[in-house]
C-alpha positions, 0 to 999 in steps of 0.5 A: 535447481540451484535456487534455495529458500531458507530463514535469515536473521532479521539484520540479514534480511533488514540489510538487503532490503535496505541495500536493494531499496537504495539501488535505482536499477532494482526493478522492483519496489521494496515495500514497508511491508516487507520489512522485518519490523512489519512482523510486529505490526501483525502479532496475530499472525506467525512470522519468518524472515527468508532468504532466496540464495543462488548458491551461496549468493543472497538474491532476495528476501521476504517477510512470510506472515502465517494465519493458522486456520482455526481448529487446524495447524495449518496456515496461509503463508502470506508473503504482502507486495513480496518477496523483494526479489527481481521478478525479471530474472530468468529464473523465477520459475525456480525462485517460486518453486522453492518458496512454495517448497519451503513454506509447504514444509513448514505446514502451509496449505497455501501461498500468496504473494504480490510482485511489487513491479509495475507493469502498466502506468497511466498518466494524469491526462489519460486518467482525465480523459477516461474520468470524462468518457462515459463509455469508460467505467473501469482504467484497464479499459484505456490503453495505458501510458506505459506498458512493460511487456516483460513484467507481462511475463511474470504472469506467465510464469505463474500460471504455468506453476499453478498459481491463481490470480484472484478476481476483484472482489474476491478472494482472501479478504487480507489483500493489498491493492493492485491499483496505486497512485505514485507521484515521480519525485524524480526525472527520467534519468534519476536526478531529483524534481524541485518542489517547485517542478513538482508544484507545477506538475499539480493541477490548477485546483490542486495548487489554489487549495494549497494557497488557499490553506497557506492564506488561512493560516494553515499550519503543517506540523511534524508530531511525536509518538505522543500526537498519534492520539491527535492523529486517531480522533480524526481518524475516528471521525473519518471512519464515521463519516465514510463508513469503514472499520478503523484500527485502534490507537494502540495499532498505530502505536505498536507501528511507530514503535515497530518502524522507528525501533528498526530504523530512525525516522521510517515512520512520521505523523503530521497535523494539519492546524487551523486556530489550534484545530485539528483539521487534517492528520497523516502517517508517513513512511519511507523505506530508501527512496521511496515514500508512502502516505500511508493512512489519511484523516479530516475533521467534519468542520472548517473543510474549507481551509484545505488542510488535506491538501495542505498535508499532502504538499507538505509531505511531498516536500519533505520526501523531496528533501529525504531524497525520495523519487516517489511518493505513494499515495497508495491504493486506488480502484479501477472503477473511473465511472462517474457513478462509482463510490471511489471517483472522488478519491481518483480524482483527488490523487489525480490533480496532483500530477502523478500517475495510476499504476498497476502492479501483476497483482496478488497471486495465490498458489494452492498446495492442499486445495480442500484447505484453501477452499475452506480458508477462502470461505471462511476469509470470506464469510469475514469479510461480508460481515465486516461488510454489513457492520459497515452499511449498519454504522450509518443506522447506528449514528441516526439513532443515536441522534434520535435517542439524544 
């Protein structure tokens, strides 16, 4: 075996994502999380930036997080949408075994990754279709756009080394989806769309939303660090109002600090105006030439001037002029029922012309098994009373009203 794994410096690991990033025959998506500054967002966990050599050539790199289990020192070895390598190499086989050889070594009872390449893509009109077929309830029913054989093996190879695909649903609760919206910036042969192709590419809704906000006055700005607070009491209020757990202020300002301290303008917030009223906010990032809309809010009142889809457009825009080819908007489900809770989401990203893609999905190897059953459990129990909190908060809300 020539493959090794061992820890680089932050600027080694930083230079080769961002040289990998910028290639446009590197197969796979370099993901902000595998950026060094990520380990700053996550100060809970331990932290190791690696290096995958061929000898003494640098083929790949990735930010490993550690979550100790309680009482025991031990952890999980968690390496999110990574390592950034080329999971098409013939030899992945090594390149995984000496991952979990290194990581062993530094006391994890088990790994989990998740190769950033895509395997499968549906197209707006096949996602459309599916929606209006009552037969079709989950996405990977429907035969896709694109289907990419070789990235179908890397499945193959993991398996064959013992490693574990998790069944939706279950699981470590720390999970990045399997499932995202991308909207293609680009053409097949690489040279970039106009806004104007891209415009066109949304549907009729989509782009009379968009008129609509401008025809209302509508305002789209870029804020500072200081307007994250602008940006969290929206959020707060889409917390509330769709029933999840949102992060404090402080975690989007440890980001800003952590992503802008690594590289200038990585990260950005934008406010969606309307008479000095904050309608919609969103975060920003960009790592080469890829884009992500990354966290999303709306006010409760004046929905009808369209500021989220005003946002969005803006966002597209600017990611055209920062040189992206693709603008992701980041996690959907799989579930197209018209009954499902996140049908509305779908069909939101959907009218913006771009496709749902499905990655291999997050793979986690067991290297001491009583561990990591314990671990799954306790992620777990976590995970349902996270679970219950949430279907609690919209009880709490009407006794608050009750007792006003």
């Amino acid at each position: 075996m020539t493959i090794t794994v061992r820890q680089i410096t932050a600027a080694e690991h930083l230079a080769f994502v961002e040289a990998k990033a910028a290639d446009q025959s590197f197969p796979t998506t370099v993901s902000f999380l595998q950026l060094p500054a990520w380990a700053k967002v996550k100060p809970e966990w331990g932290n190791e930036s690696l290096g995958f050599f061929d000898g003494s050539e640098l083929i790949g790199a990735g930010l490993v997080l550690y979550r100790q289990l309680p009482k025991v020192k031990r952890s999980l070895a968690y390496l999110p949408e990574g390592p950034v390598v080329d999971w098409l190499r013939d030899d992945l086989d090594e390149i995984l075994t000496a991952l979990a050889t290194h990581v062993k070594r530094k006391g994890a009872f088990g790994v989990r990754i998740g190769p950033a390449i895509v395997e499968r893509a549906w197209g707006p009109d096949t996602i459309k279709q599916a929606i209006a077929d009552e037969k079709v309830t989950m996405l990977g029913q429907v035969t896709p756009d694109v289907t990419r054989p070789e990235v179908a093996k890397v499945a193959t190879t993991l398996r064959k080394l013992g490693w574990q695909a998790p069944k939706d649903g279950e699981g470590f609760a720390a999970g990045q989806p399997k499932f995202n919206f991308q909207l293609p910036l680009a053409h097949d042969d690489g040279t970039p769309k106009s806004a104007d192709e891209v415009l066109k590419g949304m549907n009729q809704l989509w782009r009379r939303n968009i008129k609509k906000a401008d025809k209302a006055g509508v305002e789209v700005i870029r804020g500072t660090r200081d307007d994250l607070a602008a940006f969290h009491e929206v959020y707060l209020v889409t917390a509330e109002r769709d029933n999840f757990h949102p992060r404090p202020l402080s975690y989007f300002q440890t980001m800003w600090d952590a992503l802008n301290g690594e590289h200038d303008d990585r990260m950005r917030v934008y406010l969606a105006k309307h008479e000095d009223d904050v309608v919609a906010a969103t975060t920003w990032i960009q790592v080469g030439k890829h884009s992500w809309y990354s966290y999303g809010a709306s006010s409760n009142s004046k929905r009808e001037v369209r500021g989220s889809n005003r946002i969005q457009w803006q966002m597209m825009q600017d990611s055209l002029e920062a040189g992206a080819t693709v603008y992701d908007l980041r996690g959907i489900v799989e579930g197209v029922g018209a009954d499902d809770p996140e049908i509305g989401l779908i069909q939101f990203k959907v009218g913006t012309g771009g496709q749902a893609i499905a990655y291999p999905g997050e793979w986690d190897l067991p290297i001491n098994k009583p561990l990591y059953a314990v671990f799954d459990a306790y992620m777990n129990r976590a995970k349902i009373k996270a679970t219950l909190a949430e279907k609690a908060a919209p009880v709490a809300s009407v006794m608050k009203k009750v007792k006003r």
